[in-house]
N, C-alpha and C positions, 0 to 999 in steps of 0.2 A: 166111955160110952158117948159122954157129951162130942169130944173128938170125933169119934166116927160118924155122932148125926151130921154136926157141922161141915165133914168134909162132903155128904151125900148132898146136904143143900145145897155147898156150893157146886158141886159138881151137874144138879139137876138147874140148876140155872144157867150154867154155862151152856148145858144142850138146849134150854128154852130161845138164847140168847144168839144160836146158832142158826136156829129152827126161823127166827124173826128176819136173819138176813138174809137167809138162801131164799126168801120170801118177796125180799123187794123186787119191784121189777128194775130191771138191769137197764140205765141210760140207751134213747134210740137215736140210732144214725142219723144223721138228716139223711131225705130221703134223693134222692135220685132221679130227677128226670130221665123217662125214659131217650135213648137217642133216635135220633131220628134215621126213619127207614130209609138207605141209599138203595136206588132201582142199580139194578145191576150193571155194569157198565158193557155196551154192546156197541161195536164199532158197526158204523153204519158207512156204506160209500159215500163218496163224495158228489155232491151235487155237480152239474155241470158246468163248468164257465161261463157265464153270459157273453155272445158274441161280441165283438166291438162295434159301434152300428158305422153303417155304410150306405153311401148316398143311394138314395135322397134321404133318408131317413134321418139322420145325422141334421138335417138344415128346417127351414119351418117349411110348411106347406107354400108354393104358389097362392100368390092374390091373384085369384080370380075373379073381375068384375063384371057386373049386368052385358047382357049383349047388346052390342054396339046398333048404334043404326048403318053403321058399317059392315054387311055385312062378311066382307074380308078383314076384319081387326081383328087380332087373335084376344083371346080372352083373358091373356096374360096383360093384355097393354089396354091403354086410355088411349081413345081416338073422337077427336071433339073437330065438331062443325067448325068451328073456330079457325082451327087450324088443320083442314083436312090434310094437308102431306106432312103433317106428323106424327111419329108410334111413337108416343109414351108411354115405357118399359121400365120406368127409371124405378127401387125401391121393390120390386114385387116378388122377389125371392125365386128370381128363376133361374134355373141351372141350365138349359138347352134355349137358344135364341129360337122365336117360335118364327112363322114364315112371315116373312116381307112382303108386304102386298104390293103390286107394284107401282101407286099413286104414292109412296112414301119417297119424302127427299128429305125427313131430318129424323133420325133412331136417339133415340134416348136408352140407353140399356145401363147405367152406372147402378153405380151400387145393389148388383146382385150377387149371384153365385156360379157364373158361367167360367168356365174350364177351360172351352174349347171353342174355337171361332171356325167354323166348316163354312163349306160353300152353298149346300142344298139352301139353306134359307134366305139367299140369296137369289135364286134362283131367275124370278122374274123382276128381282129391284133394281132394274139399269138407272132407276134417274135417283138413285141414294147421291146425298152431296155430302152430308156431314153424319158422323157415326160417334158417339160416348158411349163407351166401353168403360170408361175408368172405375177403378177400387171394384174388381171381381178379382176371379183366381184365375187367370187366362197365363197360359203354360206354352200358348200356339195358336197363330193365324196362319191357318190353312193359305197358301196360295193363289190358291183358284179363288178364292172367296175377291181376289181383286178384280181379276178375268171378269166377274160378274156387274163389277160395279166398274167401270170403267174412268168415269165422270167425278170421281170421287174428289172432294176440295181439304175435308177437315176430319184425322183422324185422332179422337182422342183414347189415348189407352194407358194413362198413368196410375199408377199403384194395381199392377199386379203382378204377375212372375214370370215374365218373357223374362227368356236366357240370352235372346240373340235380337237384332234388329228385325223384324220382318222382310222377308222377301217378295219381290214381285211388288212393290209398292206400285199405284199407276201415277205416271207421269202426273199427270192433272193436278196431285197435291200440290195445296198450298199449306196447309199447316199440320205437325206429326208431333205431338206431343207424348213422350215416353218414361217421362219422369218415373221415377219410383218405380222401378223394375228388378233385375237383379242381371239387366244386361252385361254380357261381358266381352259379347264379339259381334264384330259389323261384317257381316258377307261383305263379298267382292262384291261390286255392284251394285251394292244394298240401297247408292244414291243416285244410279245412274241416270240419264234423262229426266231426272226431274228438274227439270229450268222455271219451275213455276212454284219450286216452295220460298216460303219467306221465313218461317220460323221451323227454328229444330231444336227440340227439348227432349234433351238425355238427361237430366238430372238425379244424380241420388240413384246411380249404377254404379256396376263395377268394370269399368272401363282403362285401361292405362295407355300407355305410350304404344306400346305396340298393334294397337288395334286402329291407330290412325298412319298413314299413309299419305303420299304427298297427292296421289289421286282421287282420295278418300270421296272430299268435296269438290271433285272437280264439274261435276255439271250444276252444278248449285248456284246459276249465276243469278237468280233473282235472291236470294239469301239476305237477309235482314237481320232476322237474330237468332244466336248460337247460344243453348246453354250446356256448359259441359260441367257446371259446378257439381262439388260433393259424390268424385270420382278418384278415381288413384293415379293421377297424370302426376307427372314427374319432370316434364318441360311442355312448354308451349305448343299445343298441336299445330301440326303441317299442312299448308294447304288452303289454309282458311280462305271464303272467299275473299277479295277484296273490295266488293262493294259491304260488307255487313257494317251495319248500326251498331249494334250491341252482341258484346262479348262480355260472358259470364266464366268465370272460374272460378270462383269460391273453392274455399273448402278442397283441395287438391293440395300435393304437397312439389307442388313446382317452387323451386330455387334458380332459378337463371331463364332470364329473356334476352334473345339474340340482339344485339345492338341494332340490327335494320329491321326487326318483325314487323312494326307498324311504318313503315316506308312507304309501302305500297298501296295502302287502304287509302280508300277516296270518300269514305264518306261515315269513316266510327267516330262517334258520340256517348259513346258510352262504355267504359272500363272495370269489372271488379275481379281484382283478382286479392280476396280479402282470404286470410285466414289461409293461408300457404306458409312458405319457406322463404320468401324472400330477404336479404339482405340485403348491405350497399354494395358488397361484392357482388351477387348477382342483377347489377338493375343498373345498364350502362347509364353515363350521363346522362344522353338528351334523348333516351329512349322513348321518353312520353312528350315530346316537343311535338303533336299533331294536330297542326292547327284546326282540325276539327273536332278535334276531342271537348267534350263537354262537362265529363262526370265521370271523375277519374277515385276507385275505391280499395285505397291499400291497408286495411285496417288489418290487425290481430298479426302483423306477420314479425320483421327483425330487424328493420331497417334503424339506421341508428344517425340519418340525415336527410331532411328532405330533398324528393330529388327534382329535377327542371321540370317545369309544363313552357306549354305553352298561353299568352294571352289572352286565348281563348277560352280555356277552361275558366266553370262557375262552380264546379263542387270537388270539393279536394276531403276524401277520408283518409286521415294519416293516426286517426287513434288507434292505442293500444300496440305501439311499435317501443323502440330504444332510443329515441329522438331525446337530444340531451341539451340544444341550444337551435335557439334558428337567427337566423342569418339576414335580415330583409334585404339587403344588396342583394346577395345572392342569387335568391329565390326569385325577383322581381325578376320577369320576363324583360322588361326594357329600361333604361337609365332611369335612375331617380328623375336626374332634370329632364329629359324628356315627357317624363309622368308629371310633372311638378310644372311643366309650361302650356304644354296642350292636355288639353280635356279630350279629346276626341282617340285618342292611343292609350286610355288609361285600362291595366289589364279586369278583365272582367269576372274575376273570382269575387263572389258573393259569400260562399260558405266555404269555413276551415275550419275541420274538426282535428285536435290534436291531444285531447283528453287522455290518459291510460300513458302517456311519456312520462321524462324526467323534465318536466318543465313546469316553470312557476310563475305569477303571473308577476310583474306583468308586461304586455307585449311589447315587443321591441317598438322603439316611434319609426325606424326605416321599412316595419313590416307596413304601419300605419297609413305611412307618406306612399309604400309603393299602390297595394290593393285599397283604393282609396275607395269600391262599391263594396267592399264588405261590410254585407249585413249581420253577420253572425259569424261568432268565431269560438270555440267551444278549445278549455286549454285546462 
């Protein structure tokens, strides 16, 4: 009996004991941020391209200044008591040259945004002398724009993007400045009758051998200075005049001068033909023997000896060449003893630069004894 109570106890405790854990509450999840609502995805067209902008829009406004007491100055340009036959146009952001009035004899138009050189605005300027054009976009001078100016003395038109020389230049020119272009061809005739220029600046085109011709500068007889430097010449251009002063070649890759090139020339002083090809095989002996020659500049090129001048020459640039000894007998245009007895024959080279060689100092005593007015000598 006691058995049977004992197993009911335990048996009703085991169900109490049941009864207490189906009771507890059951461990909670951590909870879960809700996600976030995505809008639906909905293809939408494409917005349109923005155009590319196009002139004028592209450039700033025209300055426009107060009205003139002029009243033919255009609005674009400065026109002062001061200097009444001048249009000051220079800096004003202008794309279209506005009109020429015709009391103007000096244009200012540099550094704008002009394209295109036409004739209309020209129209009534016959007594224009000098014209600055330089650093616009100029692509083309119109022709006829010369027909209008007839009298013209001074054209300047460097740094912009002519392809070719201008045509129709008028005679009257005296100075054509073209630097910084992207010239690559001279019309036939591009120089004709002009006997009244003195300076011609092509520099920093693309010009080569073939675009000179032994006619090229044939009327060019008042010519004074030529520059062709920082171009793609490959020999010495043809034709040149014989009266010019100064001759510019830099920067070209010319390797040989004709042993008689400067034969002829009656009155050049001035020489650079720096930063080319030249070697000793290209550069005859006594090629540079002209006794007018003054300022003679062969730097940066191959030469691996210096070569004759004459006693006239006072600047000699030979740095930055293969020069590996110098020689003062040599070099001396006349005998030592000759130099060494009279003063009055003594050669007249003042500067020699020979820095950037295989040479060390210090100078030879026969270079000493010959150029005995050098002031300076750089080694």
């Amino acid at each position: 009996m006691k058995a049977t109570t004992g197993l009911f106890s335990a048996l009703v405790l085991f169900l109490l004991m049941g009864a207490v854990f189906t009771q507890r509450p059951k461990p909670r999840k951590p909870t879960k941020r809700p996600g976030t609502t995505k809008k639906p995805f909905v293809i939408r067209p494409a917005a349109a391209a923005e155009p590319e902008p196009q002139e004028p829009t592209d450039f700033p406004p025209p300055i426009l200044g107060p009205p003139s007491m002029y009243p033919d100055c255009p609005r674009e340009c400065l026109c002062t008591p001061d200097y009444p036959n001048s249009l000051n146009c220079e800096n004003r952001n202008i794309r279209v040259i506005p009109v020429i009035p015709p009391r103007a004899h000096y244009l200012y138009l540099q550094n704008n945004y002009i394209s295109d050189v036409t004739a209309e605005p020209f129209a009534n300027a016959t007594e224009v002398r000098w014209i600055n054009l330089a650093n616009n976009r100029i692509h083309q001078i119109n022709v006829q724009v010369f027909e209008k100016i007839p009298s013209l003395l001074f054209l300047y038109a460097q740094r912009n993007q002519l392809k070719e020389v201008p045509s129709g230049l008028p005679a009257s020119l005296e100075q054509l400045r073209l630097g910084r272009n992207r010239i690559s061809k001279i019309p036939s005739g591009a120089f004709s009758k002009m006997g009244n220029l003195t300076l011609l600046d092509l520099y920093h085109n693309q010009l080569s051998d073939s675009d000179f011709g032994k006619n090229t500068f044939k009327d060019l007889k008042s010519l004074m200075q030529l520059n062709l430097a920082h171009n793609a010449l490959k020999k010495m251009p043809a034709g040149v005049p014989s009266g010019l002063i100064q001759l510019f070649l830099d920067r070209n890759n010319i390797d040989d001068i004709p042993n008689d090139y400067f034969k002829d020339f009656t009155h050049l002083g001035f020489v650079r033909l720096n930063r080319n090809q030249l070697s000793d095989k290209g550069v005859p002996n006594n090629v540079f023997n002209v006794s007018t020659l003054l300022d003679l500049q062969l730097s940066y090129n191959q030469l691996s000896s210096i070569p004759l001048f004459n006693s006239h020459l006072e600047h000699l640039h030979l740095d930055h060449n293969s020069i590996e000894s110098i020689n003062g007998t040599r070099i001396c245009p006349l005998s030592l003893e000759a130099v060494m007895s009279d003063n009055n024959v003594v050669p007249s080279l003042r500067y020699l630069r020979l820095d950037g060689n295989h040479l060390s100092p210090p100078i030879p005593v026969d270079v000493i004894m010959c150029f005995r007015q050098l002031h300076s000598i750089v080694i």
